[in-house]
C-alpha positions as CSV (number, residue, x, y, z in Angstrom):
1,X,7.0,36.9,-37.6
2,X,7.9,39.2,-40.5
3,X,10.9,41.2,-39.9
4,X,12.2,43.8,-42.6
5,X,15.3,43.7,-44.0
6,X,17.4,40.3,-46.0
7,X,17.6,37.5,-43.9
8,X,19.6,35.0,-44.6
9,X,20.9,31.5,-42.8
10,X,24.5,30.3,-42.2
11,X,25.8,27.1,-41.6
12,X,29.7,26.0,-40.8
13,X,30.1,22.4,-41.0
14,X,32.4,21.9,-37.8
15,X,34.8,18.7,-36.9
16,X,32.9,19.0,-32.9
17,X,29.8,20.9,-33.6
18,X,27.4,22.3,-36.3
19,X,26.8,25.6,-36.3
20,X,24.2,27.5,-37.9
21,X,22.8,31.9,-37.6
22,X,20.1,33.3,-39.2
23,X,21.2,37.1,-39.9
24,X,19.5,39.5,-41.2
25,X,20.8,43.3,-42.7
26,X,18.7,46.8,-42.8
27,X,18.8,48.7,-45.4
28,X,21.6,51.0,-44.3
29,X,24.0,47.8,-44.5
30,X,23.7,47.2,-40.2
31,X,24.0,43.2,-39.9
32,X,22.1,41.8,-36.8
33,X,22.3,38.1,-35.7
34,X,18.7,37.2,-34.8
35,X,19.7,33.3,-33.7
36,X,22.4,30.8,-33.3
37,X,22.2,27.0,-32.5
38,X,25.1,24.7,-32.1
39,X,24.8,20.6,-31.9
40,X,27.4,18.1,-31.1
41,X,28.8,16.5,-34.6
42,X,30.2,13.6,-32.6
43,X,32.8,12.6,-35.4
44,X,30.0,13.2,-38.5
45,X,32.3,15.9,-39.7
46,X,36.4,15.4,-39.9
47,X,39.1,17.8,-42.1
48,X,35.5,19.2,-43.5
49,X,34.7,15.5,-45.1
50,X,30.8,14.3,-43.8
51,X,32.0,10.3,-42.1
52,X,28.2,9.9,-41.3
53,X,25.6,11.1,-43.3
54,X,23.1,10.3,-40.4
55,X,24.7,11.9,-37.4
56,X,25.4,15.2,-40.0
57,X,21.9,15.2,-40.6
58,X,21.0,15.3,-37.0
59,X,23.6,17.9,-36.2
60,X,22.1,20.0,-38.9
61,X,18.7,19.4,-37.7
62,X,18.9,20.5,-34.3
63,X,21.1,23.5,-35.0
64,X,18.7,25.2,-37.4
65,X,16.0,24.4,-35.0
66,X,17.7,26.3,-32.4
67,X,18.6,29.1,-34.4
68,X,15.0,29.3,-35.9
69,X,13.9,29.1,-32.5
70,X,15.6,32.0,-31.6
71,X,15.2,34.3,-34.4
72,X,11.2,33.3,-34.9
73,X,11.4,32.6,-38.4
74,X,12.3,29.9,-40.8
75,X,14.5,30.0,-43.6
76,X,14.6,28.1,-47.0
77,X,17.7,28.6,-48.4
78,X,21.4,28.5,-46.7
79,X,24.8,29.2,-47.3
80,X,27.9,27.2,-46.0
81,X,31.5,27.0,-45.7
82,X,33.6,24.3,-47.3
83,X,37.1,22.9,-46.7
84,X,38.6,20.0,-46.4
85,X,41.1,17.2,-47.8
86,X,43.2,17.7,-50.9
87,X,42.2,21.4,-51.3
88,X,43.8,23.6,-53.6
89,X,43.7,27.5,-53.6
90,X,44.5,30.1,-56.5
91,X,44.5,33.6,-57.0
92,X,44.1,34.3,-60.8
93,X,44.6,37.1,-63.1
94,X,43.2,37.7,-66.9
95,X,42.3,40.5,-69.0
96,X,39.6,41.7,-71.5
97,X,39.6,44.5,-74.0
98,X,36.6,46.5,-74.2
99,X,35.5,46.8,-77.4
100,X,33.0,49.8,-76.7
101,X,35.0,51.2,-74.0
102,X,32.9,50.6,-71.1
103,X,32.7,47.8,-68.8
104,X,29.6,45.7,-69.5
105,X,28.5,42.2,-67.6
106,X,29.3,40.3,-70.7
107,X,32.7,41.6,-70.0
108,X,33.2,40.9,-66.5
109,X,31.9,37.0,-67.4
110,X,34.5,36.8,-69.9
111,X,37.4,37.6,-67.5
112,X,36.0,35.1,-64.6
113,X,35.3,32.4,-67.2
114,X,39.0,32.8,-68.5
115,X,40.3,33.1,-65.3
116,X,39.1,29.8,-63.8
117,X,39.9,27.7,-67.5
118,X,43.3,26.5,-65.4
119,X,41.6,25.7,-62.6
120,X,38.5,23.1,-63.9
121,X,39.8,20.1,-63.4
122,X,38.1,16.0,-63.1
123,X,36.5,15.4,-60.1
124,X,36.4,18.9,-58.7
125,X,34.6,21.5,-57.7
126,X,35.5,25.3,-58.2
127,X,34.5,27.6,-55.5
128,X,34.9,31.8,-55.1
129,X,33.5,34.2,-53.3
130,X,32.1,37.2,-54.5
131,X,34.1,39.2,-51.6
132,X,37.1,37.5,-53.2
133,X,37.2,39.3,-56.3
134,X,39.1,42.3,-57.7
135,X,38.3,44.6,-60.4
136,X,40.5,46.7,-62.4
137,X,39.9,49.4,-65.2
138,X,43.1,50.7,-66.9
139,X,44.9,49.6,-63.9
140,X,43.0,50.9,-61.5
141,X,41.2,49.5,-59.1
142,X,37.4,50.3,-58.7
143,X,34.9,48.4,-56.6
144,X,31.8,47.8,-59.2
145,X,33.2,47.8,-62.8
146,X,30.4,48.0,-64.5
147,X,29.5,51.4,-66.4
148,X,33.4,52.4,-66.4
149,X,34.7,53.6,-69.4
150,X,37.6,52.9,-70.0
151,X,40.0,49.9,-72.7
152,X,41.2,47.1,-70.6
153,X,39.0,45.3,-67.9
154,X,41.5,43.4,-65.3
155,X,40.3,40.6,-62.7
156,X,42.2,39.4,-59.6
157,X,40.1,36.8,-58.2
158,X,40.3,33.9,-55.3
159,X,39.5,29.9,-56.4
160,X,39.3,27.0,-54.2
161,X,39.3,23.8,-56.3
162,X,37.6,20.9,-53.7
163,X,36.3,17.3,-54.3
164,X,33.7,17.5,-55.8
165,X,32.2,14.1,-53.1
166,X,32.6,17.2,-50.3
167,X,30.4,19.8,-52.2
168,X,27.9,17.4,-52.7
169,X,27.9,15.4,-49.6
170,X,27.1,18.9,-47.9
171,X,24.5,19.9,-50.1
172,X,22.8,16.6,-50.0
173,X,22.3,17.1,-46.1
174,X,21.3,20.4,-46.2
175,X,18.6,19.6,-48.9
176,X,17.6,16.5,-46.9
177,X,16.4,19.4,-44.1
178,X,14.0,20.7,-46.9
179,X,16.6,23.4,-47.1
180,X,18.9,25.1,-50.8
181,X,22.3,25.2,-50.5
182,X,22.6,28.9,-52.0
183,X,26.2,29.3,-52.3
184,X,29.3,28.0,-50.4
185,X,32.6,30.2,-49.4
186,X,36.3,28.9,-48.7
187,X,35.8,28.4,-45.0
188,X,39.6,30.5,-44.5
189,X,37.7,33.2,-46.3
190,X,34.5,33.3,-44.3
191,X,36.8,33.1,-40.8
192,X,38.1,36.3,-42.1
193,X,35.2,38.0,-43.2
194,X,33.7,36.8,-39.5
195,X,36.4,38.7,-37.2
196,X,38.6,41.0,-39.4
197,X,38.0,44.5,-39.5
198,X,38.4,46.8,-42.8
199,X,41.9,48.1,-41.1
200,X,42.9,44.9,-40.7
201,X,42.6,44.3,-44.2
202,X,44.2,47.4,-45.3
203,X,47.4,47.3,-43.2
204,X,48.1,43.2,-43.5
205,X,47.2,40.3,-41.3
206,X,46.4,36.5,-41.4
207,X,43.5,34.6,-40.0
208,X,44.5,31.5,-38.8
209,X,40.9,29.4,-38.3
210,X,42.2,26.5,-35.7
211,X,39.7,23.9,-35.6
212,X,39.6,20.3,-34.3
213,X,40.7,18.8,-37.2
214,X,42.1,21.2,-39.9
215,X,43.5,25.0,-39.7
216,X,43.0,27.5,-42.1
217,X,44.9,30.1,-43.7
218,X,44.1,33.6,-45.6
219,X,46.7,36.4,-45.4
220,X,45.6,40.2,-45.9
221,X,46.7,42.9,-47.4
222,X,45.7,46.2,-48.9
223,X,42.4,44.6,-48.8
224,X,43.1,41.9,-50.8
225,X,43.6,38.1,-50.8
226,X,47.2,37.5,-50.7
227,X,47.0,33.8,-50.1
228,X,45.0,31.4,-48.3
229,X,45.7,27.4,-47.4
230,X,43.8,24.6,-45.2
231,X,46.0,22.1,-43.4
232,X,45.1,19.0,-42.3
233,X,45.5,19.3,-38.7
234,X,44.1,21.0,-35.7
235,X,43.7,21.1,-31.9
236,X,42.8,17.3,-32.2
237,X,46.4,16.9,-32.6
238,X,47.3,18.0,-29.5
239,X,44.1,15.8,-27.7
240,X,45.1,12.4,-29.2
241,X,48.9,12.9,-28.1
242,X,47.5,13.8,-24.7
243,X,45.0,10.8,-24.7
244,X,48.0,8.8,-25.4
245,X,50.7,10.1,-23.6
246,X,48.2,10.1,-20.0
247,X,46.1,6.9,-21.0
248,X,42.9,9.0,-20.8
249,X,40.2,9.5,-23.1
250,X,39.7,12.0,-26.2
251,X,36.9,13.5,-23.9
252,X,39.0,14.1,-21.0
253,X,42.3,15.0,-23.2
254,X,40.1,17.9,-24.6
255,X,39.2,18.7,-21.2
256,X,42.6,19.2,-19.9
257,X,44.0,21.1,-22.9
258,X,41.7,23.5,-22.2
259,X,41.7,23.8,-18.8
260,X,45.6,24.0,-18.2
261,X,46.6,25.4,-21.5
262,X,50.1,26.6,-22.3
263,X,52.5,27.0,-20.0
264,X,53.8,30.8,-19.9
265,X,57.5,29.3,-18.8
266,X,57.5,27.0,-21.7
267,X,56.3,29.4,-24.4
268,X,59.9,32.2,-23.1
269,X,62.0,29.8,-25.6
270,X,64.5,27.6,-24.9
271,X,66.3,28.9,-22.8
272,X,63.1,29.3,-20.3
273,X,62.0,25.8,-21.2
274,X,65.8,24.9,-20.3
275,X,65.3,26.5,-17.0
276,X,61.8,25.0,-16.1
277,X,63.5,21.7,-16.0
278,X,65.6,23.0,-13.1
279,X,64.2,23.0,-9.3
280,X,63.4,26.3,-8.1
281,X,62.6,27.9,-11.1
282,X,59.1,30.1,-10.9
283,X,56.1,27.7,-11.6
284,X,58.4,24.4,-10.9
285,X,56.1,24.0,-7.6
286,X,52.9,24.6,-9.4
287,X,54.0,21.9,-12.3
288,X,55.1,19.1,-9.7
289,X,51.4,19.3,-8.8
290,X,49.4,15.9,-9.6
291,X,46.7,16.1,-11.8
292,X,44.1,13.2,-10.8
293,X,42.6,11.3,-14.3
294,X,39.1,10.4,-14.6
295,X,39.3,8.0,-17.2
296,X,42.8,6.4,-17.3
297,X,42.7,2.8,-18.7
298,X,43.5,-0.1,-16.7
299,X,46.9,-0.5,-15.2
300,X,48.2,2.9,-16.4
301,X,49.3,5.6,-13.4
302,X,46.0,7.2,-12.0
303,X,48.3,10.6,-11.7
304,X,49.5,13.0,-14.0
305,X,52.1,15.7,-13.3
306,X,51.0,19.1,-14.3
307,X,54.3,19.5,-15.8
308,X,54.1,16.4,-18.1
309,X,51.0,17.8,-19.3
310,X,52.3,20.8,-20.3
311,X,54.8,19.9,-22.0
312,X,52.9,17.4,-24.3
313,X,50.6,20.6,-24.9
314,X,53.5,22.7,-25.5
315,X,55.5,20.8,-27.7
316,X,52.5,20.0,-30.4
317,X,51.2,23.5,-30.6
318,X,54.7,24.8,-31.4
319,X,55.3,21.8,-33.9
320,X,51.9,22.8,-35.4
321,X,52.3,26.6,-35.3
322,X,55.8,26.5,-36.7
323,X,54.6,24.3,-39.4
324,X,52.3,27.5,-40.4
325,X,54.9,30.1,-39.8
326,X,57.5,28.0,-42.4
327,X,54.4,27.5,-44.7
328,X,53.7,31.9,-44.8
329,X,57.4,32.9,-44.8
330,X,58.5,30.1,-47.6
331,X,55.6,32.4,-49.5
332,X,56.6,35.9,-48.5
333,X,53.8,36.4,-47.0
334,X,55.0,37.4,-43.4
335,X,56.1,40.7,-44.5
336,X,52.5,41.7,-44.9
337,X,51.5,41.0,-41.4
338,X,51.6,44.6,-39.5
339,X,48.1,43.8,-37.8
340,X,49.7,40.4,-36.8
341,X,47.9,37.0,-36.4
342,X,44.2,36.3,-35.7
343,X,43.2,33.1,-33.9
344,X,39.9,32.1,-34.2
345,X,38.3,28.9,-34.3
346,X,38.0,26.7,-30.8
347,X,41.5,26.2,-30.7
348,X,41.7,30.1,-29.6
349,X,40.0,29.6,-26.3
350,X,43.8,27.4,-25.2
351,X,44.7,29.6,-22.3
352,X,48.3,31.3,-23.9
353,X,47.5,30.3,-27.4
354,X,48.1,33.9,-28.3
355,X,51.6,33.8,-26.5
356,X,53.1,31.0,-28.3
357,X,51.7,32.3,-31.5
358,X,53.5,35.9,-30.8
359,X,56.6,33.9,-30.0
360,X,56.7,32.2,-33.1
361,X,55.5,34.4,-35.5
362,X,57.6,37.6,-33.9
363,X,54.2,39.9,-34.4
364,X,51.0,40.4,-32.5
365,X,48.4,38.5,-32.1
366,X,44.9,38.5,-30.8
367,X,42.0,35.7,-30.7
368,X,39.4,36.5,-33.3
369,X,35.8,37.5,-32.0
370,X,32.6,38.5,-34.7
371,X,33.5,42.0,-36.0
372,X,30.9,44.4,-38.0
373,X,27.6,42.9,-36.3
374,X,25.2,43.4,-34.0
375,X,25.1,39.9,-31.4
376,X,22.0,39.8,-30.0
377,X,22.6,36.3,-28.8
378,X,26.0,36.7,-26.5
379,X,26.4,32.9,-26.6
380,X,27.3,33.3,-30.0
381,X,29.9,36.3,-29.1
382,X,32.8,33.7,-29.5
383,X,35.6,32.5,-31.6
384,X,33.9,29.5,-32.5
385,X,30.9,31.3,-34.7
386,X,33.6,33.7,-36.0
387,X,32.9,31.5,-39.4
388,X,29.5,31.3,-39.3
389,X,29.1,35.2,-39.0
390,X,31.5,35.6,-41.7
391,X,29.1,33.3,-44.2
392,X,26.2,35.2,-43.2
393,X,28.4,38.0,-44.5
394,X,29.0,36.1,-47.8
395,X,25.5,35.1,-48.1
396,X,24.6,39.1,-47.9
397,X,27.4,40.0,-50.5
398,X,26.0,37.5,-52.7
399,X,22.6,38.3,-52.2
400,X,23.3,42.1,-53.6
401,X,26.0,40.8,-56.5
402,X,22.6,38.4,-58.0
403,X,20.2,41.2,-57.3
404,X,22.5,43.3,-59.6
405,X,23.3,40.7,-62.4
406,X,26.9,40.0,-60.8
407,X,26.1,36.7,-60.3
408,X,24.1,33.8,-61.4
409,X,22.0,32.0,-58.3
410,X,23.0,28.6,-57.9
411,X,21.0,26.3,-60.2
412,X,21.6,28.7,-63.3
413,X,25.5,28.9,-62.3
414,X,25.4,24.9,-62.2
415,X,24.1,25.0,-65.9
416,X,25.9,27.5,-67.1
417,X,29.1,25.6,-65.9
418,X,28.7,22.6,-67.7
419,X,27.9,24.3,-70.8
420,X,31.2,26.1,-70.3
421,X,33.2,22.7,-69.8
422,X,31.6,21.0,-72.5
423,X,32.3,24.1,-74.7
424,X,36.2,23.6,-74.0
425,X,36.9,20.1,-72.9
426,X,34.8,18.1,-74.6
């Protein structure tokens, strides 16, 4: 079926499931999501590192089915997110004079190239986003560069440096779907693009992308990057000290996290968790309550208090959270947040999840849902594709940057690159 407008597809390599969208965008910039699909990773995927090439492939498979199913069309090419192990972010700055006194693309490839020479290192791979990048003429700031007169060209620009065995573990399982891996985005970065609004941006905030096995990072502010980091954790934290604490399975440890959540008596501070402990307090009844397990190993109690639950819950969210609140402030960043903290990711649909963030970050926060699109599939309306819809973003910027000479498409960038580190390192 041939539809007007770009279309591109989307894919977020999750730790539970593989998500992909097919988007497309009219030409007076409205995005529409067209179709969504979502498969089961069962463990192919951890901390954004493929385990099992196989089971990754199948994931992949059946989510671009579904979402080609959905939108009635087939795509060719797709862009993804990336994270993972041992990833390192920078923002850097560098400077080029212009010789004729207006900004030129020969220019603007001069500053990125100079920019990322610190960065290159062995065994890695260098990724940016085209969303992530600042331009400056004279010191002022200006969204397209090129054609401005002026003397000094100034860049402020984003880099993730990642294994290079993660890039190319992803794109070999995209390409063994018959597919191109177009371009890949910071996955912090794409969570933000997926459920921030330009306010947002403006005023200050951090996305904080909660997965199953790692949480990511990217602070806000006069709508630009002010600093972004993946940890290696995530709501499978809180799972595996439930499966242990209760003798129950990951399945069923998942099961209960979500279903009982935070406790609101636990999250008032110490003092309320203080009180909580003491009979009669509001919610003592409701926590004495025995929670029948489904999959307890042998010899280990068939019964769960609610309260022991919640307090295994409890007491790994806040260690994880306050691990992310020392990481922001030991960076200054926590002066920028006016908008407060996003949660997306499926560590958002925790029932409270929002409270004990509030309480530990002292500012607002709200769980992240896909902002400046058009859903036409509601199943995809969640916190869960907020990164997805915020590659399709990416993949849309990028599309426009290449049509314009911004950027190279992938296979040229690839050549150009090793031209560039056997110019300089070799």
């Amino acid at each position: 079926m041939q539809r007007k407008g770009e279309i591109v597809g989307a894919v977020d390599f999750g730790s539970r499931d593989v998500r992909a969208l097919i988007a497309r965008q009219d030409e007076d910039g409205a995005i529409q999501i067209l179709g969504h699909g979502a498969a089961p990773g069962k463990g192919c995927v951890s901390q954004g590192v493929i385990q099992d090439l196989g089971a990754a492939q199948v994931a992949l498979k059946q989510a671009l089915a579904d979402a080609e199913k959905e939108a009635r069309l087939t795509v060719q090419s797709v862009f993804c997110g990336i994270n993972g192990r041992n990833v390192e972010t920078f923002i850097r700055e560098e400077r080029v004079e212009l010789d004729r006194e207006v900004v030129e693309q020969e220019h603007m490839d001069e500053a990125l190239q100079m920019a990322s020479r610190d960065v290159l290192a062995a065994g890695k791979r260098v990724v940016s986003s085209i969303t992530s990048q600042e331009w400056y003429v004279d010191e002022l700031r200006v969204m397209d560069p090129i054609g401005i007169r002026g003397h000094v060209l100034k860049t402020r620009i984003h880099f993730a440096r990642v294994p290079s065995v993660i890039e190319d573990n992803i794109a070999h399982c995209i390409e063994s779907q018959r597919r191109e891996l177009e371009d890949l985005i910071f996955t912090p970065i794409a969570a933000a693009l997926g459920c921030l609004t330009p306010e947002d941006m403006e005023l200050g905030v951090a996305v904080l992308d909660m997965g199953q096995s790692t949480t990511g990072l990217a602070v806000y502010r006069d709508r630009r990057i002010i600093g972004t980091s993946c940890f290696e954790w995530g709501a499978y934290h809180i799972t595996r000290d439930l499966a242990a604490g209760l003798h129950i399975s990951f399945e069923e440890a998942t099961e209960l996290m979500l279903e009982y959540g935070l406790a609101e008596r636990l999250i008032e501070g110490g003092a309320g968790m203080a009180e909580a402990l003491v009979v009669g307090f509001p919610g003592r009844q409701t926590a004495n309550v025995p929670i029948k397990l489904k999959t307890v190993v042998h010899g280990a109690p068939p019964l769960a208090s609610r309260e022991e639950l919640e307090m295994i819950i409890f007491e790994r969210a806040k260690e994880l959270l306050t691990k992310v609140r020392q990481y922001v402030h030991s960076r200054g960043m926590a002066k920028h947040l006016v908008r407060g903290v996003v949660v997306a990711g499926g560590a958002a649909h925790i029932r409270n999840l929002d409270k004990l963030v509030e309480s530990i970050f002292q500012t607002p926060c709200r769980a992240g849902i896909p902002e400046g699109v058009e859903i036409v599939p509601q199943a995809a309306k969640t916190s869960e594709f907020v990164t997805a819809v915020g590659i399709a973003r990416h993949g849309f910027h990028y599309r426009a940057a290449a049509k314009n000479g911004r950027v190279e498409r992938r296979s040229s960038a690839l050549r150009k690159f090793s031209r560039f580190i056997r110019k300089y390192f070799y």
